[in-house]
Structure formats: structure tokens, C-alpha cells
C-alpha positions in Angstrom: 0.5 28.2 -29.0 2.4 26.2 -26.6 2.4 22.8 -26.6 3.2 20.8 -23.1 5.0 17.3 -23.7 2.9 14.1 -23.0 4.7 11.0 -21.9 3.5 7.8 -23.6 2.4 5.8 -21.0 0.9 3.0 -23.2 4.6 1.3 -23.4 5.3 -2.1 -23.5 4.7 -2.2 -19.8 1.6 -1.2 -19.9 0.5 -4.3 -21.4 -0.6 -8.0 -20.2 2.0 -10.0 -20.4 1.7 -12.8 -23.1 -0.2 -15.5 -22.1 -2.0 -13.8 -19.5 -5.6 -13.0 -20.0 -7.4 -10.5 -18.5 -8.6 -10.9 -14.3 -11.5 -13.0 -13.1 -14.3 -11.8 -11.1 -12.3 -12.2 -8.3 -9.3 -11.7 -9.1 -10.4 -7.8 -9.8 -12.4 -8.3 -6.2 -8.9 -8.6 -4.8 -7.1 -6.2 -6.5 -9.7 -3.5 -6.2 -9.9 -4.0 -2.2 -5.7 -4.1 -1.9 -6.7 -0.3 -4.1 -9.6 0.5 -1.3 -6.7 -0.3 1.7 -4.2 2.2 0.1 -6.6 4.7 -1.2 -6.6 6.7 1.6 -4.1 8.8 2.1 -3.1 8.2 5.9 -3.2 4.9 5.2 -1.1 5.2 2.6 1.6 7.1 5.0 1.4 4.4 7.8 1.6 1.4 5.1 4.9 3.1 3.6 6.5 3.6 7.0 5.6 -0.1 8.5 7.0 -1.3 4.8 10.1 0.7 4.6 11.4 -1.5 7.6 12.9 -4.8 7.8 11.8 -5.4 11.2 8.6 -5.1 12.8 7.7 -1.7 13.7 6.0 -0.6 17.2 3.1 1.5 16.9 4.7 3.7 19.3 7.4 4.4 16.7 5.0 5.3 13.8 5.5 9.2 13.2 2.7 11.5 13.8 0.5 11.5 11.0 -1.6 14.7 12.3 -4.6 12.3 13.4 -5.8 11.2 16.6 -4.6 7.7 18.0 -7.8 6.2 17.7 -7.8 7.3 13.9 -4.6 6.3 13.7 -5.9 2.6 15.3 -9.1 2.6 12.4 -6.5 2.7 9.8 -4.2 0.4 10.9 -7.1 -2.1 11.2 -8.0 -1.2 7.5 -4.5 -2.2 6.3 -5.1 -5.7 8.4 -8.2 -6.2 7.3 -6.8 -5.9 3.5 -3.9 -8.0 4.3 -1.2 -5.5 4.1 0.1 -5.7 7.1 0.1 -7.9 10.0 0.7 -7.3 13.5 1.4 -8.8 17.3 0.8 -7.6 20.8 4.3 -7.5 22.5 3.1 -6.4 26.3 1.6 -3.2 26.1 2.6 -2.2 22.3 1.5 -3.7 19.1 4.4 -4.6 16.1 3.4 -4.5 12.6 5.2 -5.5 9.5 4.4 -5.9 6.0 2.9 -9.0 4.7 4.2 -11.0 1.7 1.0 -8.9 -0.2 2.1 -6.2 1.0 5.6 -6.0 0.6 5.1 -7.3 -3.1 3.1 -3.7 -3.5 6.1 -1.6 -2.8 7.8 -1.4 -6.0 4.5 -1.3 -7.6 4.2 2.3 -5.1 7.5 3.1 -5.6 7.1 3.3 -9.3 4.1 5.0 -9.5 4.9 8.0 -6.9 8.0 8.1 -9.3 6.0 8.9 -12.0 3.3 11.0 -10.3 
């Protein structure tokens, strides 16, 4: 029999830090629509390409993510309405950038794509 290795996962990080108790209602409201924004995963590939830039990033620059423009639009919308990303209307293109929310979930996204 052959036996496959299991990481333990259940490290010290895995825990609350002391002093914190667990989330409030709405607290876990919050955090579970932030989840609903990313869980998708063309939103997930616009959100890491607005976020990997400093500067605000013209729709017109966001690579092809093999959906139609007005698809492309829905999501984007879904990442404003969760707060990940804001935008502005420069003319006839629209900038977006990460938010302070969003930006703090980057090495949160890093880390776990590392560990998928």
C-alpha cells in the first residue's frame, strides 16, 4: 500500500489570533460576499490583473479573458459592487484599480494559489 503525504494545514496559522473571538453576524456577511466577488473564476482573472498594477488600469488594457465585453462589463460591476475594485470614466475608457479591501486580499490570494 502506498501512502500519499498530507500536509498539516491546522498550523499555528490556522488559528485566531489571541484575543480575537470568532466573527459577528456581520462580520461573516462581509467576508462571505468579498468570497461571492472572487468566486468566480473570471472574476478572479480580472481582479488579479487590475491588482497586480500600481496604477490604474484601462479596461481597454485588460487581456482577453475568452468572454464577451458585455460579460466582461457584468463582472467588473460584480467586483465594484463588492468593493474590490473601483473605477473612473477617463473620456471614452473606464480605469480601475484595487481598493484598500481589495489590495489587502492579495497576499491572502497569493498564498493560497501557492498552496493549491
Amino acid at each position: 500500500m502506498t501512502f500519499i503525504p498530507v500536509r498539516d494545514v491546522a498550523g499555528p496559522r490556522a488559528r485566531v489570533a489571541p484575543g480575537e473571538g470568532p466573527l459577528t453576524a456581520d462580520r461573516c456577511e462581509d467576508v462571505a460576499n468579498v468570497f461571492k466577488g472572487l468566486a468566480d473564476p473570471i472574476r478572479l482573472l480580472l481582479f488579479s490583473h487590475i491588482a497586480a498594477h500600481p496604477n490604474p488600469v484601462c479596461v481597454c488594457d485588460i487581456p482577453d479573458a475568452g468572454v464577451s465585453q458585455p460579460t466582461v462589463s457584468h463582472h467588473l460591476r460584480k467586483l465594484r459592487d463588492t468593493g474590490l475594485v473601483d473605477c473612473e470614466r477617463r473620456g471614452t475608457w473606464v480605469y480601475y484599480w484595487a481598493t484598500p479591501l481589495g489590495a489587502a486580499c492579495v497576499p491572502f490570494l497569493t498564498r493560497m494559489a501557492g498552496d493549491l
